[in-house]
VEXTORMI-609212 format. One record per residue (C-alpha): residue number from 1; residue in three letters; y, x, z. Coordinates in steps of 0.2 Angstrom, whole numbers, plus 5000, padded with zeros to 4 digits. Layout:
N
@i = NUM, aa = ALA, yy = Y, xx = X, zz = Z $
...
// end
This chain:
332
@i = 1, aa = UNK, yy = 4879, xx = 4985, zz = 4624 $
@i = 2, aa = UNK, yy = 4876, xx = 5003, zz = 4627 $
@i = 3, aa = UNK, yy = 4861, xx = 5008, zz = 4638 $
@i = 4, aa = UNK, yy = 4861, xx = 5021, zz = 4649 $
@i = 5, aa = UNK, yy = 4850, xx = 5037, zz = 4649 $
@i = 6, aa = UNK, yy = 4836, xx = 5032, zz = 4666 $
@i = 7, aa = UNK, yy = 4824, xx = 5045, zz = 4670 $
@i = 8, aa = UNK, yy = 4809, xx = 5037, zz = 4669 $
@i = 9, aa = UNK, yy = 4791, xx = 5042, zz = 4673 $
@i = 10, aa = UNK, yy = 4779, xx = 5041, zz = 4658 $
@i = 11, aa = UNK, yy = 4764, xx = 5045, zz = 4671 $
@i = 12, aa = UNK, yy = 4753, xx = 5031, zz = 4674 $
@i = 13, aa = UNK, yy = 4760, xx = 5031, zz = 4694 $
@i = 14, aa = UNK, yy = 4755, xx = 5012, zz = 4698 $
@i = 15, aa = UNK, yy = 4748, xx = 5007, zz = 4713 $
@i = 16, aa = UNK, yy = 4734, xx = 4996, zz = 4702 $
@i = 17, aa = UNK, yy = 4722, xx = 5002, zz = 4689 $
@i = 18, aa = UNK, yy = 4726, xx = 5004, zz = 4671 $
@i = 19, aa = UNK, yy = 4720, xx = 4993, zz = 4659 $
@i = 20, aa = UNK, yy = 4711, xx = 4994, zz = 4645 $
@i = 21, aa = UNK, yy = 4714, xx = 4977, zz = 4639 $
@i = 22, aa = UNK, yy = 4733, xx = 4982, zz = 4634 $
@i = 23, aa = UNK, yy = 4746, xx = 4993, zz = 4627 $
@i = 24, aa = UNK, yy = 4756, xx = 4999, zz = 4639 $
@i = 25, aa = UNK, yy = 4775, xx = 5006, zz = 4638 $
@i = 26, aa = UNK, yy = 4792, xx = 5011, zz = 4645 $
@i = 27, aa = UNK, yy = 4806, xx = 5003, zz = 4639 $
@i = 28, aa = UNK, yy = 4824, xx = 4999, zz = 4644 $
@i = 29, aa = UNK, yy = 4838, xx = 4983, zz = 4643 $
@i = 30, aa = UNK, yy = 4855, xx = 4981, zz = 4647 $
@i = 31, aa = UNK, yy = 4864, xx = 4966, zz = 4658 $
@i = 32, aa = UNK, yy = 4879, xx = 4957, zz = 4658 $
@i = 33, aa = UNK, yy = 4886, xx = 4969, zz = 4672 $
@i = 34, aa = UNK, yy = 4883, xx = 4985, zz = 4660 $
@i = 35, aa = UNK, yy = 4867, xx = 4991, zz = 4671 $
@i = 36, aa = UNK, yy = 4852, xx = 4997, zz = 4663 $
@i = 37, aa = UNK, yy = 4836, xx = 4991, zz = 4669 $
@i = 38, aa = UNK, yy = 4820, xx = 4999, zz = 4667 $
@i = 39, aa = UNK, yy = 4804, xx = 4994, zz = 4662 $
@i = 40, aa = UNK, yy = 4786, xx = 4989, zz = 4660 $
@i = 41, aa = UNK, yy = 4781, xx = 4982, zz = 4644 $
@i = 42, aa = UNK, yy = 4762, xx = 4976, zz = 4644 $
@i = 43, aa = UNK, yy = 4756, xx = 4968, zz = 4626 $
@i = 44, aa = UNK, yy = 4739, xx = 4964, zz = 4624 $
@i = 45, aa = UNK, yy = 4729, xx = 4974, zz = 4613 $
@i = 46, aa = UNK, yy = 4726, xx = 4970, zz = 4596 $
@i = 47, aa = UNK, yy = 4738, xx = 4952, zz = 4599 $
@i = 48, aa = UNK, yy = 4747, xx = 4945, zz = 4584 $
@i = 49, aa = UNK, yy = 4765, xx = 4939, zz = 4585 $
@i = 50, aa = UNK, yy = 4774, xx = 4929, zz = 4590 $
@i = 51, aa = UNK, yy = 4766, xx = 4929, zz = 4608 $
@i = 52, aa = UNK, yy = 4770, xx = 4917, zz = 4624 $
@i = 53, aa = UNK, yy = 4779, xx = 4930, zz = 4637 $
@i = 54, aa = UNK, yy = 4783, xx = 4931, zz = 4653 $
@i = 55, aa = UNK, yy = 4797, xx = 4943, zz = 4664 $
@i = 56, aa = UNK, yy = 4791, xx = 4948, zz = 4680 $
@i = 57, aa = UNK, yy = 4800, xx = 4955, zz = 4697 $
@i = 58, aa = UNK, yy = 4797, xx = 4956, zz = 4715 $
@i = 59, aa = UNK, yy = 4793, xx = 4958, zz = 4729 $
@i = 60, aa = UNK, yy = 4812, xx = 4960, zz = 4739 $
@i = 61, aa = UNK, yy = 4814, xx = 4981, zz = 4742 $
@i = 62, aa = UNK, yy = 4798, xx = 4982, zz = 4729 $
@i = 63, aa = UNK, yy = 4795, xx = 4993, zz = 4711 $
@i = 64, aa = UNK, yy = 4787, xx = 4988, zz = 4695 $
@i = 65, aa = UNK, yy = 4771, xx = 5000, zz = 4700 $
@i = 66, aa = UNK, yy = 4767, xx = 4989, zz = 4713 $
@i = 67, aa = UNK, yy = 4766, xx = 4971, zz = 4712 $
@i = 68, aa = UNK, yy = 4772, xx = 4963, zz = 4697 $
@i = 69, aa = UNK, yy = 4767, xx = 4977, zz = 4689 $
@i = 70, aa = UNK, yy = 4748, xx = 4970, zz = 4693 $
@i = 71, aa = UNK, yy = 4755, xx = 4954, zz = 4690 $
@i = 72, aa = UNK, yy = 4761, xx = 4959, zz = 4671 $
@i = 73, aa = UNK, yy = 4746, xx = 4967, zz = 4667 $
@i = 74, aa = UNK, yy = 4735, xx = 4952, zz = 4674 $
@i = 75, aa = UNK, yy = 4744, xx = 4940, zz = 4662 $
@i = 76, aa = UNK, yy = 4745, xx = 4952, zz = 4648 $
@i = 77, aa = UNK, yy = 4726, xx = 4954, zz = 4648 $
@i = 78, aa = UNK, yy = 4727, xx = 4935, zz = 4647 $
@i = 79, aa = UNK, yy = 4737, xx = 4933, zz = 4631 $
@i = 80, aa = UNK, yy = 4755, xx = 4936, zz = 4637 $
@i = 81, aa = UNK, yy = 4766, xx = 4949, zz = 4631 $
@i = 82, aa = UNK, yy = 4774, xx = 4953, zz = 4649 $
@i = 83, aa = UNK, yy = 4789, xx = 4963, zz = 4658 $
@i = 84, aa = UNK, yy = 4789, xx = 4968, zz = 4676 $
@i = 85, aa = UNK, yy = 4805, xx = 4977, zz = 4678 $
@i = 86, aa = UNK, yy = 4815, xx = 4986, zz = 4693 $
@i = 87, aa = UNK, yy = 4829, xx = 4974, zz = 4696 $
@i = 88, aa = UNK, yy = 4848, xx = 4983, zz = 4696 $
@i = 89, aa = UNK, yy = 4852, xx = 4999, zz = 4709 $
@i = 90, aa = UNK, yy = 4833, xx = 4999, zz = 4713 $
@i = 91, aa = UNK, yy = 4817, xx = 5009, zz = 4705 $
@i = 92, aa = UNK, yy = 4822, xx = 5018, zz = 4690 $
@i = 93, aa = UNK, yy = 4836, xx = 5005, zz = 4686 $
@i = 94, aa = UNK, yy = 4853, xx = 5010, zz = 4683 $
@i = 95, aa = UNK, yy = 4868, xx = 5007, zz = 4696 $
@i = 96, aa = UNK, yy = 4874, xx = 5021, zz = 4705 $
@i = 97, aa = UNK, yy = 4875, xx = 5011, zz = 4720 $
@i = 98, aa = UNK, yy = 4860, xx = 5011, zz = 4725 $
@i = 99, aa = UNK, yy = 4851, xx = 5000, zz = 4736 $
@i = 100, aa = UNK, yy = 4861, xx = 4986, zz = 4733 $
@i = 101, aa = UNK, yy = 4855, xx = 4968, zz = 4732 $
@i = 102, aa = UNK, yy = 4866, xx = 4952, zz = 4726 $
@i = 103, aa = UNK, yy = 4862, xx = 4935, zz = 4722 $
@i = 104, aa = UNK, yy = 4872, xx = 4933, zz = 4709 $
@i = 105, aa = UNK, yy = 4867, xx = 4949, zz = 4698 $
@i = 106, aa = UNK, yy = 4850, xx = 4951, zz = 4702 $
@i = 107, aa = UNK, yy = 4847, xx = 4932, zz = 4693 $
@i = 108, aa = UNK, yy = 4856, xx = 4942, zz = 4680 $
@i = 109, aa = UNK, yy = 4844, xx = 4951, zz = 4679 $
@i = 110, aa = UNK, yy = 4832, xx = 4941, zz = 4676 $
@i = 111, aa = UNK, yy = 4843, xx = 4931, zz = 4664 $
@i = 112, aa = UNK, yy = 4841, xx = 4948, zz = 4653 $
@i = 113, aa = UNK, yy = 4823, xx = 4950, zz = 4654 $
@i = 114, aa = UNK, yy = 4825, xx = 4935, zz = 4645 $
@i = 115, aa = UNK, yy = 4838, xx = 4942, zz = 4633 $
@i = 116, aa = UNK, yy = 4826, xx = 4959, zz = 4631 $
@i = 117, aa = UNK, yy = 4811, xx = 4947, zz = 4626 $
@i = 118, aa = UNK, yy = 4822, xx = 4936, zz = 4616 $
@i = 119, aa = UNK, yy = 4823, xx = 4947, zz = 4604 $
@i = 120, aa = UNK, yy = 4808, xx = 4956, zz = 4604 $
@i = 121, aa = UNK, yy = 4801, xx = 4955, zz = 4587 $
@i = 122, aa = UNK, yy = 4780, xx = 4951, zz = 4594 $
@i = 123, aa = UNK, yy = 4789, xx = 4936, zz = 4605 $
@i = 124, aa = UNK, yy = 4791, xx = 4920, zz = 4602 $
@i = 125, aa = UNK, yy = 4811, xx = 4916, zz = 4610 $
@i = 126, aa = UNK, yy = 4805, xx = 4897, zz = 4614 $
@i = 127, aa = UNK, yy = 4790, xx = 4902, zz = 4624 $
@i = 128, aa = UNK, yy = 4796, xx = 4913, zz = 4638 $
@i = 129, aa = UNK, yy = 4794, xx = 4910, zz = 4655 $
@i = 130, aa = UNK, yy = 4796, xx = 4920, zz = 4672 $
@i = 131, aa = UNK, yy = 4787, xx = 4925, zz = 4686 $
@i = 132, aa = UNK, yy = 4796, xx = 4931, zz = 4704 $
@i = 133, aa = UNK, yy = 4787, xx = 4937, zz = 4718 $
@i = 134, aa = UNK, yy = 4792, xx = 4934, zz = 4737 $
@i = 135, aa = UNK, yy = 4812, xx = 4937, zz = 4738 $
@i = 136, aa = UNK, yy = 4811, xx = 4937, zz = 4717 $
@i = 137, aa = UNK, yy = 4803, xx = 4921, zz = 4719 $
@i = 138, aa = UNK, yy = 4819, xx = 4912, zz = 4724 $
@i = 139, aa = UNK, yy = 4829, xx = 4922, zz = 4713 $
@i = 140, aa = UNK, yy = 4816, xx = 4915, zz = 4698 $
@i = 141, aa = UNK, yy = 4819, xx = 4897, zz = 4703 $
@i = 142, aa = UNK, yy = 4839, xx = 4902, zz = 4703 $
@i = 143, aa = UNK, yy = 4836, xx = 4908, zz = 4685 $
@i = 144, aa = UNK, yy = 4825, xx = 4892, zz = 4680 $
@i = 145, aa = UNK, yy = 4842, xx = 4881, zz = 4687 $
@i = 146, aa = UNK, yy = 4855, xx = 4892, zz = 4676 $
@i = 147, aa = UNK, yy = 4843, xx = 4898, zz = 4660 $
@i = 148, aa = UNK, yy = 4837, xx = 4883, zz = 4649 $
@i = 149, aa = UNK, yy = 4827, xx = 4897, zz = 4639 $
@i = 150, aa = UNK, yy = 4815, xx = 4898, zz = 4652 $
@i = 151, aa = UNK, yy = 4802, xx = 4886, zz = 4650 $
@i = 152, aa = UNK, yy = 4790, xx = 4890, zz = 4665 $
@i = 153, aa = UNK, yy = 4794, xx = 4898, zz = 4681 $
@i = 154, aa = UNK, yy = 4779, xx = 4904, zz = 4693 $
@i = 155, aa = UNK, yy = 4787, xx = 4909, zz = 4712 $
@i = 156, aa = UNK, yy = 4775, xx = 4918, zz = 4720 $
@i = 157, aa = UNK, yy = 4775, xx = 4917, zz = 4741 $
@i = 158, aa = UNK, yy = 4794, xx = 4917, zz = 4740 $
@i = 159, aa = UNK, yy = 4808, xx = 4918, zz = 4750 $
@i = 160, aa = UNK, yy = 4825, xx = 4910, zz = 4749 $
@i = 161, aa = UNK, yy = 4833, xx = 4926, zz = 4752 $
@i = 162, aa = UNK, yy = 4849, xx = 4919, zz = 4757 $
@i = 163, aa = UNK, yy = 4841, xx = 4906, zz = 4770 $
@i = 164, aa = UNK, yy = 4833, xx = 4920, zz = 4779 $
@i = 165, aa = UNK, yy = 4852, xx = 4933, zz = 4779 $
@i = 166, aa = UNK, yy = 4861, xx = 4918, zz = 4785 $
@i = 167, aa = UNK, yy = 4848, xx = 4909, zz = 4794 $
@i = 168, aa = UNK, yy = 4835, xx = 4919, zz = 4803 $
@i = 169, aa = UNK, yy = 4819, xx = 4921, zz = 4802 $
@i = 170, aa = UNK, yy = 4811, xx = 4905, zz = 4806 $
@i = 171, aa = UNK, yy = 4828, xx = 4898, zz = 4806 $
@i = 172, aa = UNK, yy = 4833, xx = 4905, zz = 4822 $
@i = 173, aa = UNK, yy = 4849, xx = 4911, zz = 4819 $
@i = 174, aa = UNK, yy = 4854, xx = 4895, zz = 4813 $
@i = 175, aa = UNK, yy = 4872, xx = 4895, zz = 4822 $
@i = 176, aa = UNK, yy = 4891, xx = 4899, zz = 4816 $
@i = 177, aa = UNK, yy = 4892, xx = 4911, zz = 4831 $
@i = 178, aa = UNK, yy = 4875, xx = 4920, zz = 4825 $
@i = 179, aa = UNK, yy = 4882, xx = 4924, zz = 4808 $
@i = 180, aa = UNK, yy = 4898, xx = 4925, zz = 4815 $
@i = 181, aa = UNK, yy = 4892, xx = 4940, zz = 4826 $
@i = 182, aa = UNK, yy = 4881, xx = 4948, zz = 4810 $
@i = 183, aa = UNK, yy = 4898, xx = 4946, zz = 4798 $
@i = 184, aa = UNK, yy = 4906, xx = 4955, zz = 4812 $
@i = 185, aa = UNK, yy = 4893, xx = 4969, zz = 4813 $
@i = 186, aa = UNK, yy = 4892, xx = 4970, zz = 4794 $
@i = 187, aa = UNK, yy = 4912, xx = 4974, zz = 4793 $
@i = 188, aa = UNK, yy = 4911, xx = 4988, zz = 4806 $
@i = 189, aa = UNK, yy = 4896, xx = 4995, zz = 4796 $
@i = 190, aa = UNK, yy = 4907, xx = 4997, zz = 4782 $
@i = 191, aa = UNK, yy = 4920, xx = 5004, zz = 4791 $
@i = 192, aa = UNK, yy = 4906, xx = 5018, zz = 4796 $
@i = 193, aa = UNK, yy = 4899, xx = 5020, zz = 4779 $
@i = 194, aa = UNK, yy = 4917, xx = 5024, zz = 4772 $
@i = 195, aa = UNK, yy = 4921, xx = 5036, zz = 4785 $
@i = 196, aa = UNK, yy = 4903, xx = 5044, zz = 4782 $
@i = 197, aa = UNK, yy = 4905, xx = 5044, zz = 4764 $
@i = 198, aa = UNK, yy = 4890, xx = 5038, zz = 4761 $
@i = 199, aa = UNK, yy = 4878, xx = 5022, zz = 4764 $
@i = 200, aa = UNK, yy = 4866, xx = 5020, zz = 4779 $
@i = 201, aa = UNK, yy = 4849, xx = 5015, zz = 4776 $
@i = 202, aa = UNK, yy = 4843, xx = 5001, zz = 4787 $
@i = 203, aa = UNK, yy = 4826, xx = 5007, zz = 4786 $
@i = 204, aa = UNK, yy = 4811, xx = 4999, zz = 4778 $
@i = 205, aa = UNK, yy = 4795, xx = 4992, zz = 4787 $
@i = 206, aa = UNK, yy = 4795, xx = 4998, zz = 4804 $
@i = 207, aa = UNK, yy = 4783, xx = 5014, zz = 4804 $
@i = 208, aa = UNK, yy = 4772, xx = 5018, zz = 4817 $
@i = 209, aa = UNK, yy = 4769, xx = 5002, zz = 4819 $
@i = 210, aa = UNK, yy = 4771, xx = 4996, zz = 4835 $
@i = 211, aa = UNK, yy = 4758, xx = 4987, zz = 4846 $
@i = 212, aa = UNK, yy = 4766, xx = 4971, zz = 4849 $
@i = 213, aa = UNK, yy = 4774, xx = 4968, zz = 4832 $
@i = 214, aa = UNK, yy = 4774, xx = 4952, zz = 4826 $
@i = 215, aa = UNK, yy = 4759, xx = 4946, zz = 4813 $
@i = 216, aa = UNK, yy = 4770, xx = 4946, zz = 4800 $
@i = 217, aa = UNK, yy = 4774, xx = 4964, zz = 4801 $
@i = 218, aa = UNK, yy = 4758, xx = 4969, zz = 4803 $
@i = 219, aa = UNK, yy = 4756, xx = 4960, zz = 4786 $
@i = 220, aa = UNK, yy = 4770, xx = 4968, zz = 4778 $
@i = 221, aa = UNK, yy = 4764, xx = 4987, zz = 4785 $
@i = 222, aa = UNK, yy = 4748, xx = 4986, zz = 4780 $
@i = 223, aa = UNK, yy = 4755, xx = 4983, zz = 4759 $
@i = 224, aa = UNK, yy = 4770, xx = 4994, zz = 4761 $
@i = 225, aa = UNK, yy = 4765, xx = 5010, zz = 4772 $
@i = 226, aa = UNK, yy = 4746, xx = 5011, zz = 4766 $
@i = 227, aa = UNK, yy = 4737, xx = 5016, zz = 4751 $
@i = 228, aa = UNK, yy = 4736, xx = 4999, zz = 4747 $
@i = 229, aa = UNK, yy = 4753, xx = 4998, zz = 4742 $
@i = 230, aa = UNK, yy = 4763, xx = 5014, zz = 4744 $
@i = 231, aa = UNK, yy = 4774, xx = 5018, zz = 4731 $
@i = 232, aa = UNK, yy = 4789, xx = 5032, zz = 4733 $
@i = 233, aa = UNK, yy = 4802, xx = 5025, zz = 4725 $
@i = 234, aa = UNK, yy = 4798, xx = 5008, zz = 4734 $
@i = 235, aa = UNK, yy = 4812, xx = 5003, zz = 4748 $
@i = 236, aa = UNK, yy = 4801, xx = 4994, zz = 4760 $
@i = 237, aa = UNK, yy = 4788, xx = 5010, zz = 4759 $
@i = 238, aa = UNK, yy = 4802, xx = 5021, zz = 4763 $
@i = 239, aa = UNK, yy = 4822, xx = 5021, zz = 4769 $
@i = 240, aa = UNK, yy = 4825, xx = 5001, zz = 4764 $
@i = 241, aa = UNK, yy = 4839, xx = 4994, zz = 4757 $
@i = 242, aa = UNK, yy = 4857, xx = 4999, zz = 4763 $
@i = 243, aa = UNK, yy = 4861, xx = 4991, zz = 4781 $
@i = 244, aa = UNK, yy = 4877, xx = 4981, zz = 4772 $
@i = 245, aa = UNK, yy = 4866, xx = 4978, zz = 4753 $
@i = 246, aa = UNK, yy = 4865, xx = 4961, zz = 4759 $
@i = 247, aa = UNK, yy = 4879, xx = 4955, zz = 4766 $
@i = 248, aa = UNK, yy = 4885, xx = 4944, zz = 4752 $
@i = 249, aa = UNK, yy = 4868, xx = 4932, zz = 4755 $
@i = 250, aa = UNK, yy = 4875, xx = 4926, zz = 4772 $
@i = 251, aa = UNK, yy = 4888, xx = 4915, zz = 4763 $
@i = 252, aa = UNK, yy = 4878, xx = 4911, zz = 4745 $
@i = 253, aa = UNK, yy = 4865, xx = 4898, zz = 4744 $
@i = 254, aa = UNK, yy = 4854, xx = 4900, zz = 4729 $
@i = 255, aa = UNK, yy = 4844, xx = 4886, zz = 4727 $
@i = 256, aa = UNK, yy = 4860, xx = 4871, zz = 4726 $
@i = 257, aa = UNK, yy = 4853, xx = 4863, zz = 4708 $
@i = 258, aa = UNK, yy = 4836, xx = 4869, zz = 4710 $
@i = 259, aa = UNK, yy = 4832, xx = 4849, zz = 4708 $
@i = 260, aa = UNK, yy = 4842, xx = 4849, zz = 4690 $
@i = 261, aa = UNK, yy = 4830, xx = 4862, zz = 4683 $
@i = 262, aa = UNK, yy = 4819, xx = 4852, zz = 4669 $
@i = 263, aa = UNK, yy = 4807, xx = 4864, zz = 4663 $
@i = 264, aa = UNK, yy = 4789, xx = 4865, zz = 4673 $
@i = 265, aa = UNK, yy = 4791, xx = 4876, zz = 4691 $
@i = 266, aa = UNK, yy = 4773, xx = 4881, zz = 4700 $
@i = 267, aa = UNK, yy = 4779, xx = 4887, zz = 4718 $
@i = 268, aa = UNK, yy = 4763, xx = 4895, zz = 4725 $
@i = 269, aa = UNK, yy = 4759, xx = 4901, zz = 4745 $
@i = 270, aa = UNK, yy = 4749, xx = 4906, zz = 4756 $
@i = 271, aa = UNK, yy = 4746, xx = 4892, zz = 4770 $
@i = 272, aa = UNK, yy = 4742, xx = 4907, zz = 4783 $
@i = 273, aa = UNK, yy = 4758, xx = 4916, zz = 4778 $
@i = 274, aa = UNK, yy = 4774, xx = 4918, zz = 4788 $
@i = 275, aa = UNK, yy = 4786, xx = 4913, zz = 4774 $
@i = 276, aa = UNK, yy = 4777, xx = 4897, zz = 4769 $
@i = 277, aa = UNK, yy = 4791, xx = 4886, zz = 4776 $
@i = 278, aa = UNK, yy = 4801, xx = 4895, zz = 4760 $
@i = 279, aa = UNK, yy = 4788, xx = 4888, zz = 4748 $
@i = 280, aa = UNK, yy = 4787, xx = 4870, zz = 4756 $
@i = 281, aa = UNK, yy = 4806, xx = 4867, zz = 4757 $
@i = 282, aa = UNK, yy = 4810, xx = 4874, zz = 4741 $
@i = 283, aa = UNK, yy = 4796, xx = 4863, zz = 4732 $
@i = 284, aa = UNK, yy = 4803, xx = 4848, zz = 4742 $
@i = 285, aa = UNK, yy = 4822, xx = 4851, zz = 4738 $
@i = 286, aa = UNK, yy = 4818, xx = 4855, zz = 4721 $
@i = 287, aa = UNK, yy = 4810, xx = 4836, zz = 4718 $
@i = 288, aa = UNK, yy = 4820, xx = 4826, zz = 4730 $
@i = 289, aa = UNK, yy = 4831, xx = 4813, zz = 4719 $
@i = 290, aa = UNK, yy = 4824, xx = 4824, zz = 4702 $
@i = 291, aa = UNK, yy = 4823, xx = 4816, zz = 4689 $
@i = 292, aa = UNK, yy = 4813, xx = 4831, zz = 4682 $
@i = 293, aa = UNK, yy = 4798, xx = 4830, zz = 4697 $
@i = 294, aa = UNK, yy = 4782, xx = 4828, zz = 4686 $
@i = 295, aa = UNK, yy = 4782, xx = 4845, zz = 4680 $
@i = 296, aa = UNK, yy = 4783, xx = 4852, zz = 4697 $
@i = 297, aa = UNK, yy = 4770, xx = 4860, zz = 4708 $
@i = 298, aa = UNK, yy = 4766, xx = 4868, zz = 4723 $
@i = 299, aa = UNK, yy = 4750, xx = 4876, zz = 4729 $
@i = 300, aa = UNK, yy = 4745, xx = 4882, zz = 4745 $
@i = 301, aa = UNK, yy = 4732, xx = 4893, zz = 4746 $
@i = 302, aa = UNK, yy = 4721, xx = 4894, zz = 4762 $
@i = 303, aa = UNK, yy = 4720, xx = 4908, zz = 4773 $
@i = 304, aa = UNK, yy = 4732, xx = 4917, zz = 4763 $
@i = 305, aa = UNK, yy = 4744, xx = 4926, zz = 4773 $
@i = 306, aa = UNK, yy = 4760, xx = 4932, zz = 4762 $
@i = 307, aa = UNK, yy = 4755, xx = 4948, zz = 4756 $
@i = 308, aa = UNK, yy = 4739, xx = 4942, zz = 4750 $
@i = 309, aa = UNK, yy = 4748, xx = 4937, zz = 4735 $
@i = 310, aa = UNK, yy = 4756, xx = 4953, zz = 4732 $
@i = 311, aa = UNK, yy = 4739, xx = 4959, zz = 4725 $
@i = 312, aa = UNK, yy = 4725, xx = 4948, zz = 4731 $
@i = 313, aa = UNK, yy = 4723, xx = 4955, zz = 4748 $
@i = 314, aa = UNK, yy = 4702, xx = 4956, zz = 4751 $
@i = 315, aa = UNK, yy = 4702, xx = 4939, zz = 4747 $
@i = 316, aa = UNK, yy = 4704, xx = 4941, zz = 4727 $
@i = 317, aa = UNK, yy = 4719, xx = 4928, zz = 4731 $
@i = 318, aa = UNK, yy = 4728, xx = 4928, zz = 4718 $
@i = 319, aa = UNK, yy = 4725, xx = 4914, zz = 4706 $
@i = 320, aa = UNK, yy = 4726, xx = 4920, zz = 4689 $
@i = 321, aa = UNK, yy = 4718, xx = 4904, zz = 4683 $
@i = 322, aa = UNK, yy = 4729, xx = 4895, zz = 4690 $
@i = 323, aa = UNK, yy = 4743, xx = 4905, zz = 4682 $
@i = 324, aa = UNK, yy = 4735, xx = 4906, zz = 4665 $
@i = 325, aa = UNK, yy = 4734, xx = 4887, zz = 4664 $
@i = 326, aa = UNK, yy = 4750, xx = 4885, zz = 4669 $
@i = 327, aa = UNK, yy = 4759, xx = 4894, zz = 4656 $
@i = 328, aa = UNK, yy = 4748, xx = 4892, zz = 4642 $
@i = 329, aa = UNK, yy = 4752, xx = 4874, zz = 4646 $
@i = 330, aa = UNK, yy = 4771, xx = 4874, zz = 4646 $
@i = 331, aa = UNK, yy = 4772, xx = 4889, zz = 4635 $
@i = 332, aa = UNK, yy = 4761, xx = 4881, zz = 4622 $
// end
C-alpha cells in the first residue's frame, strides 16, 4: 500500500533527552484504512538481529516526543528494537481529518505497528509485543484480544476510553438519559460544524488553571501545559481533539474478549491516581472465567498518581525493571 508524503521533523524536538545508548530514526507505515502513520524508530546501538520489539503509543491527545517516546527509548536502551508512533489524524500522522479519534481504527493502528515490525529485517516477527499508555493503554489490551502476533502487552495507567465517553468520569454519567443528552448534543455539534465548514476544538487541558479544579487536572496541567511535558503538536498541550472526535466511543465497548486474550498482559497504575478504577476493572474483567489468567498481572504503584507514569513524575515511577522483565520474559 502506497505511503503518503508526511512532513516530518528530523530535529531531535522530544520532551526527554536523547540517548546515546541508540540509533534513533524517522520512519513511516501504512494502515488497513490507507493512513500513513509516522514514526519513531529506536534500535539499540551496536544490537544484532533478529531483536525482541515492541510498538508503543499514548497517552489519549499525546505525540511520540512525549511519552512513549521516553518509553521507546527506555526499552531500546534495554535491548528492544521499539516504535512509538502518532496514532491516525494526530501528530505528524496522515488523515486529513484531523483530530479524530475511533476505536476501531486506532487499534488499527496498533495492529500495523505490528505489521511495520513484522517485517522489519533486525526483528524477530514472533517476539513482538506492545505497550499503550493511558487512553492507548486500553486500546493495547483491544489489540492483544484481536492480534495473536502480539505476545506481550504492557498498559500503562490506562483508560478504557469508551467507559469514560459513555460512562463519566467516576462513572457518573452512568444513565440512558445522560448519554442520551450528549448524543444529542453531539448531533447539533455536527449540524454547527457543517455549517461552519469546519470542526470545533473542544479545548485541551483547561489553561489557566483554575483554583478549584479537581486533583486530577491539576495532574494533567502540570504534564501538558509545563515544560515538563509541553509539546506543540500535542492536543491536550494545545486546542484538543475535535468536540464530535469521540462520539463513536459512547456506543463501542472495547474491552468485550479482553478475557480470551492468551498471551501475557501486565496492567500497571498508579494507586494515587484518578484512573485506577480503569486498571483494577480491566485486570478483573480480563481474568474473570479465563482460562488464560496465569500470565496476567496487575501492579499498583504507590503514591503514584496518573501522570507519574507518563515519565516518572519526581518519583522516578516508572518501573523499567519491571517492564524489562516482563518482556524479556514472554518475548524470550
Amino acid at each position: 500500500m502506497k505511503a503518503e508524503n508526511l512532513n516530518m521533523t528530523q530535529a531531535w524536538d522530544k520532551t526527554f533527552l536523547k540517548s546515546e545508548k541508540v540509533e534513533h530514526s524517522k520512519v513511516t507505515f501504512v494502515n488497513r484504512y490507507g493512513i500513513t502513520l509516522a514514526a519513531d524508530l529506536y534500535v539499540p546501538k551496536g544490537a544484532d538481529g533478529p531483536l525482541p520489539a515492541i510498538a508503543v503509543s499514548g497517552p489519549f491527545g499525546a505525540v511520540k516526543e512525549q511519552c512513549s517516546g521516553l518509553y521507546a527509548q527506555s526499552m531500546a536502551e534495554r535491548g528492544f528494537l521499539t516504535l512509538a508512533f502518532d496514532p491516525s489524524f494526530t501528530g505528524e500522522s496522515g488523515g486529513n481529518v484531523r483530530y479524530m479519534a475511533s476505536p476501531d481504527i486506532n487499534t488499527e493502528d496498533f495492529m500495523a505497528a505490528v505489521d511495520f515490525l513484522s517485517l522489519h529485517e533486525k526483528v524477530d516477527p514472533a517476539r513482538i509485543g506492545i505497550i499503550g499508555i493511558c487512553g492507548w493503554g486500553g486500546m493495547a489490551i483491544n489489540t492483544a484480544a484481536l492480534d495473536t502476533r502480539v505476545k506481550a502487552t504492557a498498559a500503562m495507567t490506562m483508560y478504557d476510553m469508551t467507559r469514560v465517553n459513555a460512562k463519566g468520569y467516576f462513572d457518573s454519567e452512568d444513565s440512558e438519559e445522560a448519554r442520551y443528552a450528549k448524543r444529542a448534543a453531539m448531533c447539533a455539534q455536527r449540524i454547527a460544524d457543517l455549517k461552519a465548514g469546519d470542526y470545533t476544538l473542544g479545548g485541551g487541558v483547561v489553561d489557566p488553571l483554575p483554583e478549584d479544579a479537581p486533583y486530577f487536572v491539576k495532574d494533567y496541567y502540570d504534564y501538558y501545559k509545563t515544560a515538563r511535558g509541553y509539546h506543540p503538536r500535542s492536543l491536550n498541550s494545545n486546542g484538543g481533539w475535535n468536540v464530535i472526535g469521540c462520539e463513536s466511543f459512547l456506543n463501542q465497548p472495547i474491552l468485550m474478549y479482553s478475557n480470551e486474550i492468551r498471551s501475557a498482559v501486565l496492567i500497571v497504575h498508579g494507586e494515587a491516581a484518578h484512573s485506577c478504577y480503569f486498571g483494577k476493572d480491566a485486570f478483573a474483567n480480563m481474568v474473570k472465567d479465563s482460562k488464560y489468567a496465569d500470565n496476567k498481572e496487575l501492579l499498583l504503584i504507590p503514591g503514584a498518581s496518573h501522570t507519574d507514569l507518563y515519565d516518572g513524575g519526581d518519583k522516578n515511577a516508572i518501573p523499567f525493571d519491571k517492564l524489562d522483565a516482563f518482556f524479556h520474559t514472554y518475548l524470550n
